[in-house]
C-alpha positions in Angstrom: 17.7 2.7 -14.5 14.1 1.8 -13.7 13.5 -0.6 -10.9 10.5 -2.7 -10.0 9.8 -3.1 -6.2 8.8 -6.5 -5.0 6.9 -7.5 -2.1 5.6 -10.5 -0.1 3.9 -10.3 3.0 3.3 -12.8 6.4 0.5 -11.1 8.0 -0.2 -12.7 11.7 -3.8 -12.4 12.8 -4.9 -12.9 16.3 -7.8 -15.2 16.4 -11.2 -14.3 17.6 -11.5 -16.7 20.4 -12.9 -17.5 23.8 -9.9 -19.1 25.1 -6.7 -20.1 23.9 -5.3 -22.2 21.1 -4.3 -25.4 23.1 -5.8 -24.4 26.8 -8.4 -23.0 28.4 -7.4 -19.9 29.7 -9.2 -16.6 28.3 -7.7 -15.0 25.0 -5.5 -12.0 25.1 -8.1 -9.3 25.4 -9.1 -11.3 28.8 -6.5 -10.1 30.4 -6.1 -7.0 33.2 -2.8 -7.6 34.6 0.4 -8.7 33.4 0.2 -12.9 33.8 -3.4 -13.0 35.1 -4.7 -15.1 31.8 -1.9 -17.7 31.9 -2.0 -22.1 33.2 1.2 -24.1 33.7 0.1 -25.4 29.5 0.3 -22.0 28.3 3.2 -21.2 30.5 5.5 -24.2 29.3 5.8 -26.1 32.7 6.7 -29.4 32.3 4.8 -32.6 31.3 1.9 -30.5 30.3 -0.1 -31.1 27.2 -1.8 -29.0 24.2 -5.4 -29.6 23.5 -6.5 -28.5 20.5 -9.1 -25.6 20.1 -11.7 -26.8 18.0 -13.0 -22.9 16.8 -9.7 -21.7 16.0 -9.9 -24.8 13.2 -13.2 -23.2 11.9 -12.1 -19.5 12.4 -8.7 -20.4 10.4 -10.7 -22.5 7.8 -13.5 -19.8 7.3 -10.9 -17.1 6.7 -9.4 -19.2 3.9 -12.8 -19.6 2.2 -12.9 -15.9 2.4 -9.7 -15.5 0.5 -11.0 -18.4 -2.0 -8.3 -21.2 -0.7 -8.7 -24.4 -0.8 -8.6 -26.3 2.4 -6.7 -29.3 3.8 -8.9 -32.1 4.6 -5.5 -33.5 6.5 -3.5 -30.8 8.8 -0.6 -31.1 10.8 1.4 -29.3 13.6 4.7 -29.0 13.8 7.2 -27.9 16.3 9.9 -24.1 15.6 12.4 -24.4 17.6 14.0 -20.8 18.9 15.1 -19.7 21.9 13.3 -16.4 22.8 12.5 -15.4 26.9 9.0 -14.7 25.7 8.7 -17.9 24.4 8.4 -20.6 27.8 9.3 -23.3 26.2 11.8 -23.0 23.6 9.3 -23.7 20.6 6.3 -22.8 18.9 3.5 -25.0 17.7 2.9 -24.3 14.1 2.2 -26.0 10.5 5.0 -26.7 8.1 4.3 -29.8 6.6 0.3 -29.5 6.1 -1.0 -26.2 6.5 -4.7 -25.6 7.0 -5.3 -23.7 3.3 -3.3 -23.4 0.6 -3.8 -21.5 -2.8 -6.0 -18.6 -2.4 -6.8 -15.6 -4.3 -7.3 -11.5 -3.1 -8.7 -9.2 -5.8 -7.6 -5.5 -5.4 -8.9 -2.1 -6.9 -6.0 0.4 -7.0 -5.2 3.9 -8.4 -3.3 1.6 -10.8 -6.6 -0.4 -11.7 -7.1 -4.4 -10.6 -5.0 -6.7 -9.4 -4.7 -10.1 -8.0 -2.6 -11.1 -5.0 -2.3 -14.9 -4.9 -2.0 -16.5 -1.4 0.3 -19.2 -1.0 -0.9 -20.6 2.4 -2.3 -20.0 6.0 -1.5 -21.8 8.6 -2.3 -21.3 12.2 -0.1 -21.0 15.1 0.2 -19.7 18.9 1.5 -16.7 19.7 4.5 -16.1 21.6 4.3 -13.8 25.3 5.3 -10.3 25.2 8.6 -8.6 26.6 8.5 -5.0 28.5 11.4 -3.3 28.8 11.8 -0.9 31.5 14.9 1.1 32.6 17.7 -1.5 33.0 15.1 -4.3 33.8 13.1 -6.7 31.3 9.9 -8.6 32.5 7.9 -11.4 31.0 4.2 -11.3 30.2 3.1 -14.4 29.2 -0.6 -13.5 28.4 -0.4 -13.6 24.9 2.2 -16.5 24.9 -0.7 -19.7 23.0 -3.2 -16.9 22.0 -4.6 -18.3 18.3 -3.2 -16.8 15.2 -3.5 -17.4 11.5 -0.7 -16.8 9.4 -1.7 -15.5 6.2 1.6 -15.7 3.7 1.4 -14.1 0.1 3.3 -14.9 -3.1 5.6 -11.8 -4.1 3.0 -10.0 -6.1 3.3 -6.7 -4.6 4.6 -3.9 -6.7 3.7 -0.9 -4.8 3.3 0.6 -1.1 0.2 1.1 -2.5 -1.1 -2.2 -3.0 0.2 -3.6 0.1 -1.7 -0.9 2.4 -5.1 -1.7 0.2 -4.4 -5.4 0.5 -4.3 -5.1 4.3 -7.3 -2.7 4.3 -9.5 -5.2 2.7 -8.3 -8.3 5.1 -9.1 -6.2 8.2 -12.3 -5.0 6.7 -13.2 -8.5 5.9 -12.0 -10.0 9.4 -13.8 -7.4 10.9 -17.0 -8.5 9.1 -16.9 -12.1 9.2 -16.2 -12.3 13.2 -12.6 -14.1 12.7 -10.3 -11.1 14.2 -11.4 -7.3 15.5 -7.5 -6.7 13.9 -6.8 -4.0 16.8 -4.3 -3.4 18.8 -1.5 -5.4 18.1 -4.3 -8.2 16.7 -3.2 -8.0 13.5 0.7 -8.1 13.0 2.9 -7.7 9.4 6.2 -9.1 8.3 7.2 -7.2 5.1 9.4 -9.2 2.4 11.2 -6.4 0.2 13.1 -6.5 -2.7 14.0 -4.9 -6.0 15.6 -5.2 -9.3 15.4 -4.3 -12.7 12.2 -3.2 -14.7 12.2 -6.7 -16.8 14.1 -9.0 -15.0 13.1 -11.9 -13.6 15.1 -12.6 -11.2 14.7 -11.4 -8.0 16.6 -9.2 -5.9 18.1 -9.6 -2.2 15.4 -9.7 0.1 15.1 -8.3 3.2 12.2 -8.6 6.1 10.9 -5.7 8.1 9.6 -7.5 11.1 6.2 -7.3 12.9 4.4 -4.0 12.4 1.2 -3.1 12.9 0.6 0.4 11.7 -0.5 0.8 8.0 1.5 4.3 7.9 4.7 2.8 9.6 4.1 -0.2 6.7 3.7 2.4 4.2 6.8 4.6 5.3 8.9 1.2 5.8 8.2 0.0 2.4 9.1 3.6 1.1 12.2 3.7 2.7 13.5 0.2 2.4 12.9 0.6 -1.2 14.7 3.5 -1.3 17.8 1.8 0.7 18.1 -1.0 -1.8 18.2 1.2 -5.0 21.2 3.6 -3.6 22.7 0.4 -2.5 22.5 -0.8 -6.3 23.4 2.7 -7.7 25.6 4.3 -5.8 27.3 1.3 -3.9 26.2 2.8 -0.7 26.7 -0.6 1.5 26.3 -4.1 1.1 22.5 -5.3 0.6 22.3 -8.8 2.4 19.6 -10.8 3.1 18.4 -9.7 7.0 15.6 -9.2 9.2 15.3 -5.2 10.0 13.1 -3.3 12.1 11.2 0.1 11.4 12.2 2.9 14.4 8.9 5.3 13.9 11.0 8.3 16.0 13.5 8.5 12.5 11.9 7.1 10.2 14.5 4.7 9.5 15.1 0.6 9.1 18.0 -1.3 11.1 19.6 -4.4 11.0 18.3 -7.1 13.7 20.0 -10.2 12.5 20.7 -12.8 9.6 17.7 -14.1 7.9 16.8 -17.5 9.0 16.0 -20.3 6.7 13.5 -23.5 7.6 16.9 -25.4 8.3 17.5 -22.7 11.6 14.7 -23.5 13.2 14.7 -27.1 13.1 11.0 -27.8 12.7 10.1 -31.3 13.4 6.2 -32.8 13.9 4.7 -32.0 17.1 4.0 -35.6 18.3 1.5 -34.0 21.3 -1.4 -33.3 18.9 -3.1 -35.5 16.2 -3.6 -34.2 12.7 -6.8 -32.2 12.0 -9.3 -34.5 9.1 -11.7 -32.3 8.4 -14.8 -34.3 7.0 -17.5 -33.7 4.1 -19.8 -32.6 7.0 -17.5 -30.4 9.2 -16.6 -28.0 6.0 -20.1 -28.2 4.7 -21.1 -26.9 8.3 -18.5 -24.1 8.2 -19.2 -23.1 4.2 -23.2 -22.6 5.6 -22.3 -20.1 8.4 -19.8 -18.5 6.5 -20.6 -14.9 6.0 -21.5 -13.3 2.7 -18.0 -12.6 1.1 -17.2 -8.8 1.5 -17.4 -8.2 -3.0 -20.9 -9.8 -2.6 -22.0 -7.4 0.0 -21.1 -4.2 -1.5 -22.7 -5.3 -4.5 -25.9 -6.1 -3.0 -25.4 -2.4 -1.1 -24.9 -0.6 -4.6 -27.8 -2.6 -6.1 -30.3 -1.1 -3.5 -28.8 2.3 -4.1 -26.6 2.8 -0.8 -23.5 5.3 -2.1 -20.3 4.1 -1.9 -19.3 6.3 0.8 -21.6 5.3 3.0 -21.0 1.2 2.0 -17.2 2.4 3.2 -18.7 3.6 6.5 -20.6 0.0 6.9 -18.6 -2.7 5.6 -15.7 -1.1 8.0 -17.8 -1.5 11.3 -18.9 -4.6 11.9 -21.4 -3.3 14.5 -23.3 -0.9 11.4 -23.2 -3.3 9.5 -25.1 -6.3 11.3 -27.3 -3.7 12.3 -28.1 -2.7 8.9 -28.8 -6.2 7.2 -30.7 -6.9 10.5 -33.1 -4.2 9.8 -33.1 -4.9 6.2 -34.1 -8.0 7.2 -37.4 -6.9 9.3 -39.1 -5.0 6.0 -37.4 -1.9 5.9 -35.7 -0.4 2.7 -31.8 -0.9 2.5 -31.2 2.6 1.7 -34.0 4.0 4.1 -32.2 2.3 6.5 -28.7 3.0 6.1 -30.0 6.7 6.2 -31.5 6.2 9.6 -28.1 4.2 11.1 -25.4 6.6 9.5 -27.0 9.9 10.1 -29.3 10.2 12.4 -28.2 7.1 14.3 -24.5 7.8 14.2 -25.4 11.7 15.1 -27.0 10.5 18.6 -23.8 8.5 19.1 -21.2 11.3 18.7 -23.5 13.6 20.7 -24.0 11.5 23.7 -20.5 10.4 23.5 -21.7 6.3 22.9 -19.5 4.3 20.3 -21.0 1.5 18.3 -20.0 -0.6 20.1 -22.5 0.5 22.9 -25.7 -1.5 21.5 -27.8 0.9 22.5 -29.9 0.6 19.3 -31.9 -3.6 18.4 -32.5 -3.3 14.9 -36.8 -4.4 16.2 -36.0 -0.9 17.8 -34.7 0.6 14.3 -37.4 -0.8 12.2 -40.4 0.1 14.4 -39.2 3.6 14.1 -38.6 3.4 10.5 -42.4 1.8 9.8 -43.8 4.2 12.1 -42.4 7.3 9.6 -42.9 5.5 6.6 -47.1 4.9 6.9 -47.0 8.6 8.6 -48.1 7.3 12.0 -45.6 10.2 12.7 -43.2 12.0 10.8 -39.5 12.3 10.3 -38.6 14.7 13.0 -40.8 12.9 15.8 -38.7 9.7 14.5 -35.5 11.1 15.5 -37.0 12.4 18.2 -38.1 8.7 19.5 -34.6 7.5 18.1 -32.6 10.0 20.6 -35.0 8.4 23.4 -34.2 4.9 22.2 -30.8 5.5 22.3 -30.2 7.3 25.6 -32.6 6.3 27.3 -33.5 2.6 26.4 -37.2 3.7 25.5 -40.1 1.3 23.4 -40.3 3.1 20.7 -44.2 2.8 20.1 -44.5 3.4 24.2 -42.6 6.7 23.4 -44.7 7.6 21.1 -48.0 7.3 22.5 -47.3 8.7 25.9 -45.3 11.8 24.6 -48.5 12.7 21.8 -46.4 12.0 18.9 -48.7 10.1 16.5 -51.4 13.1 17.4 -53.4 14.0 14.2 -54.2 17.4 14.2 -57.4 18.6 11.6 -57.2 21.9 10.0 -58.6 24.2 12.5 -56.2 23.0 14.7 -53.5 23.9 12.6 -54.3 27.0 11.5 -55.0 28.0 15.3 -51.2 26.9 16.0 -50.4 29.3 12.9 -52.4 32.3 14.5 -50.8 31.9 17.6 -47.2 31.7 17.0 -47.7 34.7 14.4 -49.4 36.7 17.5 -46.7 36.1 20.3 -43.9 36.5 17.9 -44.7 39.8 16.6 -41.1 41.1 16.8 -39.9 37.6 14.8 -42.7 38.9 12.3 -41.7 42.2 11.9 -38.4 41.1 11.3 -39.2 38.8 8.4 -41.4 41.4 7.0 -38.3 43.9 7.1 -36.3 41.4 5.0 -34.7 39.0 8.0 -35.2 35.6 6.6 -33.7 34.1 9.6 -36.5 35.4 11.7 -38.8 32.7 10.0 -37.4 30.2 12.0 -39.0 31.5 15.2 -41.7 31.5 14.5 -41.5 27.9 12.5 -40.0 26.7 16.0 -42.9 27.9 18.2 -45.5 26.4 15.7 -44.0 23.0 16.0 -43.8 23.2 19.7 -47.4 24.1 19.8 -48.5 20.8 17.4 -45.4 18.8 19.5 -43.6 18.3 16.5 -46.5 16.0 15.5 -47.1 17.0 11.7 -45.0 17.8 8.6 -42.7 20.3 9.1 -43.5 21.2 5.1 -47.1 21.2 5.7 -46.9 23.5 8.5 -43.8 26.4 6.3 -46.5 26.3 4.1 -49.1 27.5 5.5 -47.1 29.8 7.9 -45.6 31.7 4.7 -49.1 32.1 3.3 -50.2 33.5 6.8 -47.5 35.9 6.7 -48.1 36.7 3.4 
């Protein structure tokens, strides 16, 4: 029997934020030591009180406009009741009643062609602390506990592994982009709805949930297996599928059972009476819909129109770092795919080989653009650029200062050309001799000592030329 796999996902995002969702203490990433970055709010000592965190409202309602949602001009919090030790006080603030967006749409592009994931809601929500487990001993870290999250929950329109890993792929590359989430290390968190049944049928099978993973290949091999669970539980009666929350144990490769399910009845949500609903006004979302950045389709569109391959807009779009750099120098006059040139080859190249990520900003895009003009009206030429660009990069040089004190924008007239010719032909006879013999190679010798004569000042074509006729 054929079967078709269904899939829903709850995928947890941690917030880009300064400071906590109802505190001030610094977000996760602020922390050194275990329980340096927590306040008796965040900590759940008594009589304290949440105070909302007015940019997790527009981080949470600009991530909905990314995945076309409408928003909720009226929000609500709510209270989960559970009792967990990383959780301080019993309960998690969160949205039940009146989430933040509702209704949204994901487009994606797979193997299998286009498909549309609809979004059912996102609502946001603080995190819980974190448990570490050593030897016979468990400890509490409570840096995370109230960190901001969105909670982005799907309708069960996954059919595939497939689609799931290219669903996630285009959230974090579109977090990434728009400043809502850097979706690293342990930022961006998935809850995995599984079921299947038969090809036609439309009802659907028992579900069960693979709990809060954050590798796309332990999604992918979770998915895979699970999948594979339910159908020899089907077909060969192999054990009991009920509905329960599993884990995924990376070391085997394997799913087990954590516990029953819950419904919304377990956790007894009830409104949080601490924190008055969110109204968002005509003016607030009209204010967040202006700085919301170009949506992620747009942009590769507008890549592709000014010629950028699509390999290299993979490279961009991915790093959100490239690519403010890119439009930022596209913005100051130069050619998108002049640019993109500069940033991913020659750029990048300096990067890897001074050992700089780019996150370093050790490149403005004034910087980029100077160097860029300077080539492109032949002030100096390609190589002297990357030469400037390595100085830029490692050294923190002006790039016209570099240029003027290190003779790079030198024009050289004729004479003096062919006199750099004559030379390195006369104290390279044994590179000559070589080429004459058949020793293409040896060329490059005497190429090398030319430039180094003219200091890399002219075109590198100008000058082959007129050594090959020399030699001739």
């Amino acid at each position: 029997m054929n079967y078709e796999i269904v899939i829903g996902l709850e995928t947890h995002v941690e917030l880009g934020t300064e400071s906590k969702i109802f505190c001030s203490c610094g977000g996760h990433s602020a922390a050194k030591e275990p329980n340096d970055c927590v306040c008796p709010a965040c900590c759940g000592m008594p009589g304290m009180l949440p105070v909302m965190n007015k940019r997790v409202v527009e981080l949470a309602v600009t991530a909905g406009l990314m995945l076309n949602c409408d928003i909720s001009r009226y929000s609500t919090f709510d209270k989960k009741n559970y009792y967990y030790p990383d959780l301080p006080c019993s309960y998690q603030i969160t949205q039940l009643a009146h989430p933040i967006c509702k209704n949204g749409l994901v487009t994606l592009k797979t193997s299998e062609g286009t498909r549309d994931i609809r979004i059912n809601r996102i609502h946001m929500e603080e995190d819980a602390g974190k448990l570490v487990h050593r030897g016979r001993y468990s400890y509490v870290d409570f840096n995370r506990t109230s960190v901001p999250l969105i909670e982005i929950v799907t309708m069960p329109d996954f059919r595939s592994a497939e689609e799931v890993i290219a669903y996630l792929t285009k959230l974090k590359t579109m977090f990434r982009s728009g400043g809502i989430s850097e979706c690293e290390e342990g930022a961006m968190r998935c809850d995995v709805n599984i079921s299947v049944r038969p090809m036609g049928s439309e009802e659907y099978g028992v579900r069960t949930e693979v709990k809060n993973m954050s590798s796309f290949e332990s999604i992918e091999k979770a998915i895979n297996y699970e999948v594979q669970r339910h159908i020899d539980a089907i077909e060969y009666e192999t054990e009991e599928l009920v509905q329960e929350t599993r884990r995924y144990d990376d070391a085997t490769g394997k799913t087990f059972a954590m516990r029953d399910k819950e419904t919304a009845d377990d956790y007894r949500y009830f409104p949080d009476p601490n924190l008055m609903p969110i109204i968002i006004d005509d003016e607030w979302l009209e204010k967040i819909k202006a700085e919301k950045p170009v949506a992620l389709d747009d942009k590769v569109i507008e890549y592709q129109e000014a010629g950028i391959s699509q390999k290299e807009i993979d490279v961009i779009i991915s790093d959100k770092k490239l690519g403010k750099l890119l439009d930022e120098t596209i913005a100051l006059g130069c050619a998108a795919k002049e640019a993109a040139a500069w940033i991913l080859t020659d750029y990048m190249g300096v990067l890897r080989k001074s050992g700089k990520g780019t996150d370093s900003e050790s490149l403005s895009a004034e910087k980029l653009a100077s160097i860029i003009k300077m080539v492109e009206k032949s002030e100096i030429n390609r190589g002297a650029g990357k030469k400037v660009l390595i100085a830029v990069v490692e050294e923190g040089a002006d790039p016209k200062d570099y240029v003027e004190k290190h003779g790079l924008n030198k024009k050289f007239d004729a004479d003096a050309l062919k006199a750099a010719v004559d030379k390195a032909i006369s104290e390279n006879q044994k590179a000559v001799a070589e080429y004459k013999g058949g020793k293409e190679k040896a060329l490059q010798a005497i190429f090398g000592a030319c430039m180094k004569e003219l200091r890399g000042a002219v075109n590198p074509a100008d000058i082959r030329a007129m050594l090959l006729e020399k030699l001739k």
